[in-house]
N, C-alpha and C positions, 0 to 999 in steps of 0.2 A: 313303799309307803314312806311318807316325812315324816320327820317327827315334829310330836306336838307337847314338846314341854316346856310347860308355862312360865312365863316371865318369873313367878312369886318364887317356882324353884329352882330359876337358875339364881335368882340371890341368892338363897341359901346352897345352894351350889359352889358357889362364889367365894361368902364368908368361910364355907368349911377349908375348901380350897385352900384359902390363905394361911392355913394349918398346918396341910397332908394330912388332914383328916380322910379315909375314906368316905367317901358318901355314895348312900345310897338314894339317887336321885329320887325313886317315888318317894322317898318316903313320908311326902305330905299327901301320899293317897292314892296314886294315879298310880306307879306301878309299887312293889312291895318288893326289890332287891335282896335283899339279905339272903343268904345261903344259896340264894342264886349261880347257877356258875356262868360268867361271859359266852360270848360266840364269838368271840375276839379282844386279844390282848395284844396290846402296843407299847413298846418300850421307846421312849422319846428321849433322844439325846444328842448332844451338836455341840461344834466346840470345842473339839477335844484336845486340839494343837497338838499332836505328840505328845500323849500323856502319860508316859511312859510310867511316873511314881502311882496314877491310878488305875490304869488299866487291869492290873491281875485283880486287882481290888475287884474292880466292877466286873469280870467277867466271873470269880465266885458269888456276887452279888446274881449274876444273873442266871448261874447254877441252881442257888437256890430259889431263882423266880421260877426255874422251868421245875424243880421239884414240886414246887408250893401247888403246882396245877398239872400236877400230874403227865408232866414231861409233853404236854401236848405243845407244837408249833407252836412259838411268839414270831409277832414281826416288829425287827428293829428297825427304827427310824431316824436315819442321822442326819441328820439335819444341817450339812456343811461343817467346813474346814476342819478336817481329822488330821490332817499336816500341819507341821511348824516349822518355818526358815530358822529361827532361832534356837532350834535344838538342835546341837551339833551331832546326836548320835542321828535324829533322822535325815538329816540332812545326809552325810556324809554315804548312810545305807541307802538311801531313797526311799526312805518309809518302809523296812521289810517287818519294822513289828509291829506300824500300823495296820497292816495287808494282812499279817498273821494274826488281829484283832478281829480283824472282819472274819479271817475263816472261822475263828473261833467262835464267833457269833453264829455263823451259816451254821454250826454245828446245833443249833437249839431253833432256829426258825429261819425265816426270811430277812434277811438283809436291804433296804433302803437306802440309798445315799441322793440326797439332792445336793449338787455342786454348790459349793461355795467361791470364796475368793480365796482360798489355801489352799485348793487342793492341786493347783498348777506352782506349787515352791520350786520344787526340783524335779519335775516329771515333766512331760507336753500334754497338753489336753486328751489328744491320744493317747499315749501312756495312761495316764492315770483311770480313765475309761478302762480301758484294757487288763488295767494292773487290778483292778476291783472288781471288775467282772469276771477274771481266772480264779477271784479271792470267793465268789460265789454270791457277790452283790449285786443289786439291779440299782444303774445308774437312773439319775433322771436329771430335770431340768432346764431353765430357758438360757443358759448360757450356751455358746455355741462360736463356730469360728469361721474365722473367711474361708477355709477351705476344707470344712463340715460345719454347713448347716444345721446337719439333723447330729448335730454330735451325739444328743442321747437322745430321747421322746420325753417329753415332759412328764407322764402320770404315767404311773405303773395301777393295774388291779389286784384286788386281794378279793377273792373270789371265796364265801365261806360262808355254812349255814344260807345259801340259796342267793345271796344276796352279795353285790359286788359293790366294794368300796375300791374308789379312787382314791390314789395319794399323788396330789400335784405340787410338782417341786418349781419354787421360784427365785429367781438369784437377784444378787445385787448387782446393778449397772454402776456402782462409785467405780469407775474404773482405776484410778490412782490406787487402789486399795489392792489390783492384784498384782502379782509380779513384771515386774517393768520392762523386761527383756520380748512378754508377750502380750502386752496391751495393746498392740495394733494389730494383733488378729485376730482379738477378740468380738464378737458383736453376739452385745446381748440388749433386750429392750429395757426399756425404763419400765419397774415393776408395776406402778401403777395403773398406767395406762395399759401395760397388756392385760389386767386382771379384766380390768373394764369392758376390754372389747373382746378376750377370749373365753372368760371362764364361764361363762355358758356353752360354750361351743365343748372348750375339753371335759368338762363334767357331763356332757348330754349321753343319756342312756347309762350314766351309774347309780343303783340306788342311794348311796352315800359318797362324801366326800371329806378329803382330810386337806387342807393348803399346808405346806409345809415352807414355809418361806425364810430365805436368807437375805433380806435385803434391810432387815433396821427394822426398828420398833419406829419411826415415823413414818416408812411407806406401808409399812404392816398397819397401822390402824388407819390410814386410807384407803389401803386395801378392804380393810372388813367393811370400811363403807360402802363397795362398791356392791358387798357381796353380801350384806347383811338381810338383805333378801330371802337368800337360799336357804329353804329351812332343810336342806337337805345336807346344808355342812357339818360334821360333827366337832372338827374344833379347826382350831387355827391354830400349828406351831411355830415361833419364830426363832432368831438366832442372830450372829454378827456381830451384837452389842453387849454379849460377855455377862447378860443380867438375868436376873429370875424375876420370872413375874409369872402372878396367877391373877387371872381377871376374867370377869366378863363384859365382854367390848361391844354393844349396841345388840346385846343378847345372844353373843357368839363365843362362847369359850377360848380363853387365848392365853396360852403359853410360851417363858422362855425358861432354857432351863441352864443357865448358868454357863461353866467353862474349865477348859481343863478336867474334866471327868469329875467334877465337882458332885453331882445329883445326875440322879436320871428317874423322869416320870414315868407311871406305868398306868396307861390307860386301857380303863377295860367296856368294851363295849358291847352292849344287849339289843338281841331283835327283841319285840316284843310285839303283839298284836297294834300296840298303840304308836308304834315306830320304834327309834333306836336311841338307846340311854347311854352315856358313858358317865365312870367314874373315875376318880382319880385320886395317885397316891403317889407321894417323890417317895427315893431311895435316897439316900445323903450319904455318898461313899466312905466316908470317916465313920459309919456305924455299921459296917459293913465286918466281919470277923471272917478273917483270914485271908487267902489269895490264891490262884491258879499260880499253881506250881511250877509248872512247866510251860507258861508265858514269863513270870519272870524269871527263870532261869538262862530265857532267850533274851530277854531286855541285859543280863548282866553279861552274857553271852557278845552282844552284837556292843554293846560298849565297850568290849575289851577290845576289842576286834577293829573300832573305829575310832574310839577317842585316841589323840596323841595326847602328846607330855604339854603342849600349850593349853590344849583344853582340861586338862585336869592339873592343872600349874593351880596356886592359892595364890586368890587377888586379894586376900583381904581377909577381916576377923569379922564377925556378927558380934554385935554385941547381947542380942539378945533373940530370943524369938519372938519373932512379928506375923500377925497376920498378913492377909493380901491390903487390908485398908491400911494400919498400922507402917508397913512399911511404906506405903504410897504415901500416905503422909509424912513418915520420915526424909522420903525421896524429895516431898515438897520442900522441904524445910529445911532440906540441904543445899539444894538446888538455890532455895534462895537467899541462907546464909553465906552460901560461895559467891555470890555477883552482887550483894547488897542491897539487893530489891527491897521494895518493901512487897509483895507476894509474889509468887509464881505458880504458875499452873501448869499439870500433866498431864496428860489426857487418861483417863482409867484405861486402855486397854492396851496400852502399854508397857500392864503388869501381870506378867502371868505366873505367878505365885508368892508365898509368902517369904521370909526370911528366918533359918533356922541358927542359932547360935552355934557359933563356932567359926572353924576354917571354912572360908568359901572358894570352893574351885570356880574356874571361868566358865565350864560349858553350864555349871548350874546358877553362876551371875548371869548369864544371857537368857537362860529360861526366866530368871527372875523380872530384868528386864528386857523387854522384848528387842526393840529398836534404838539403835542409836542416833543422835541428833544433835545438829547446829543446836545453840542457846542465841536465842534473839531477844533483845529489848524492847521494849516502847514506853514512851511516857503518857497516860491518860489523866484526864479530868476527874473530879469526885461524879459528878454523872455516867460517864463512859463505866468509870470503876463500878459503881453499883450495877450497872448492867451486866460487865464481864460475870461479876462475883453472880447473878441471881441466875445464871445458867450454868455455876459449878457445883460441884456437891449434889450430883441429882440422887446418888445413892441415898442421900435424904428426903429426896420427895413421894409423895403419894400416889398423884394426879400423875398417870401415862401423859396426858396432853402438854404437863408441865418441861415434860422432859426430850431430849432428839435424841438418845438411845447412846452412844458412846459421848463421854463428857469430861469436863476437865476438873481434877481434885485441887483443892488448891485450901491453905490454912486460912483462920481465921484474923479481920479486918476487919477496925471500926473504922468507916469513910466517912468523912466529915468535909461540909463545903466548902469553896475554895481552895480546899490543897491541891494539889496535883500528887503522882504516883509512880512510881517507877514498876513495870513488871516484868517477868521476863515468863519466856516458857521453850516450846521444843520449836522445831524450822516446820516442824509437818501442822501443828497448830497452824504457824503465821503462814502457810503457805495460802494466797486469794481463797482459793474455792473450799477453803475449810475454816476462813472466819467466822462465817456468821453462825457456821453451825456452831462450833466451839462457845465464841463471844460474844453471840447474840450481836456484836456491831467489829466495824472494820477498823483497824488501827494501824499505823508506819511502824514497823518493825525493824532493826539493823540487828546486823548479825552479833555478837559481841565476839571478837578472834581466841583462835587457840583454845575451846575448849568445848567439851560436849558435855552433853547427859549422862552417860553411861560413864566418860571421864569423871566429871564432877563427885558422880556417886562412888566408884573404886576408892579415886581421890582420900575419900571420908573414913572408907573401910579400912583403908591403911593405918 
């Protein structure tokens, strides 16, 4: 049976959403939730790059989800890239306390993983298949390689209360975004158009369905166009773009749920005579009391055991503690009082945490920032300038449609006509096939010699 809940409650749906309020979806009448108990609970989460300072967190977070309901099976939904290049403990282990995450989870329910573009850091496509599937997880998704095709199957079933839902996993084809030593064995479709021409074919004969997609909030709401059809889908969750959102997109439920073990949603879903309701609540791991013990005891374990005297050397002082924006903007602001710009711009996901006062060692500067990079110049126009600036800062916008999902921070410019601009930003920005996304328009970029990003910034901490 499909479900049939009406446009009026998925706004309020929607607004509650934007909360973590619980909602009980009838409750403008149709069905009466409350006390209710699920026929399926799904824990949503993606993103997690070796998160090593949240993980125990979250896995007592999710101790007390499986207590909260009575120890019954959850299934977990990760939703891509649980590896990080830039974390020197996983890196150097090969992910063993990511892997020992997962079994930790198989230990409360089912395990999901739809491949992202991280999950091939330091492992082979194979490997990492392999390594996750001993860990007790069901791979999925349409990434795939010259020499397996069928690396994983795209949609796994969750067969419960009579009724089978599909979880179809879809990747990103930005290929420059996975590991560079293996992008020419890669072959994966452009997400859009497989949705179009397959996802009837792979949803046929399941009562429900979930899309779980890692491909960016701008092929993800093309996507739901294709499918917005389907009254058979129950949400759409996305990932890649490091951001949280709670929306309803063409009457389709659609979520991202942030990064680094930041949140994780928990969707609970009801048969009902009149179809299938889901409700939804984030967890916000900073309100989370206490940790699994015996995860991080392995996390401080496997750092002993792999960080050298370079990675835990002190590059520098904090002056203070910063958020993840906070210091992105500091980073901006350094960035362009080193080169004398008048702005520069970073890309947000280039920051994978915040900055804590004090002594900074180097393996937690590089979790801080991710990537290092060329610093390139270009001089623009006060027009060109307005447009760079109106597609930065989207963590300030409202409108999904406004925004392309990973973006550039960059401080605050009064442009005024006639002057021209000096800006600078990172080599992966100015590189062609990531202008427009970035700058909404194309500009000459030159390198400027002898210094980078991650230099500039040490540089300051000194």
């Amino acid at each position: 049976m499909k479900r049939t809940i009406s446009m009026a409650v998925r706004t309020v749906a929607t607004a509650l959403l934007l909360f973590g309020v619980i909602l009980g979806v009838g409750a403008r009448g149709q069905v009466e939730l409350d006390g209710a108990t699920p026929d399926l609970v799904i824990v949503n989460m993606a993103d997690t790059h070796s998160a090593y300072d949240a993980y125990p967190t979250v896995l007592a977070g999710v101790r007390e989800l499986s207590m909260e309901y009575g120890g019954r099976d959850l299934v977990f939904l990760f939703n891509g890239d649980i590896f990080e290049l830039g974390n020197a403990t996983a890196t150097k282990s090969q992910g063993i306390v990511d892997m020992a995450f997962v079994r930790a989870l198989k230990n409360y329910g089912t395990v999901v993983i739809n491949i992202g573009n991280h999950e091939f850091d330091f492992v082979t496509p194979e490997q990492f298949v392999n390594g996750a599937e001993e860990a007790g997880a069901i791979v999925i998704g349409t990434v795939a390689t010259t020499d397996d095709a069928e690396l994983t199957p795209v949609s796994t079933d969750i067969r419960v209360a009579g009724r089978t839902v599909r979880i179809v996993g879809i990747g990103t084809d930005q290929i420059n975004t996975y590991p560079s030593g293996i992008r020419e064995s890669l072959v994966i479709p452009e997400p859009v158009a497989w949705t179009g021409a397959n996802w009837e074919r792979v949803t046929r004969g399941a009562d429900y369905s979930i899309m779980a997609t890692h491909a960016g909030l701008v092929a993800d709401l093309a996507m739901i166009e294709e499918v917005a059809g389907d009254d058979s889908i129950l949400y759409v969750v996305g990932s890649h773009d490091h951001i949280v959102v709670r929306e309803s997109v063409r009457g389709v439920d659609y979520m991202h749920n942030g990064f680094r073990g930041e949140r994780f949603n928990v969707t609970e879903v009801f048969f009902t005579p009149l179809g299938a309701y889901t409700r939804y609540r984030d967890v916000v791991t900073a309100d989370i009391d206490g940790e699994d013990a015996a995860l991080a005891a392995l996390i401080e374990e496997v750092r002993a055991d792999y960080l050298d005297a370079e990675d835990l050397a002190v590059i520098g002082t904090v002056p203070r503690d910063m958020t993840v924006l906070e210091a992105a903007m500091w980073s901006v602001e350094t960035v362009r009082a080193a080169t004398g710009a008048d702005a520069a711009f970073l890309n947000h996901t280039s920051f994978g945490s915040g900055l804590v006062a004090g002594p900074f060692t180097k393996y937690r500067f590089d979790q801080f920032m991710r990537f290092d990079n060329d610093v390139m110049r270009a001089t623009v126009d006060a027009e060109t300038m307005r447009t760079i600036l109106a597609h930065a800062n989207q963590h300030e916008m409202d409108d999904l449609y406004d925004r392309s999902g990973d973006f550039l921070y960059t401080g605050g410019l009064e442009v005024r006509d006639g002057r021209s601009y000096e800006i600078v930003t990172s080599s992966w920005v100015a590189l062609d096939f990531n202008q427009m996304r970035y700058l909404g328009t194309t500009v000459e970029f030159e390198q400027i010699p002898d210094i980078t990003t991650k230099g500039l910034l040490i540089e300051a901490l000194n």
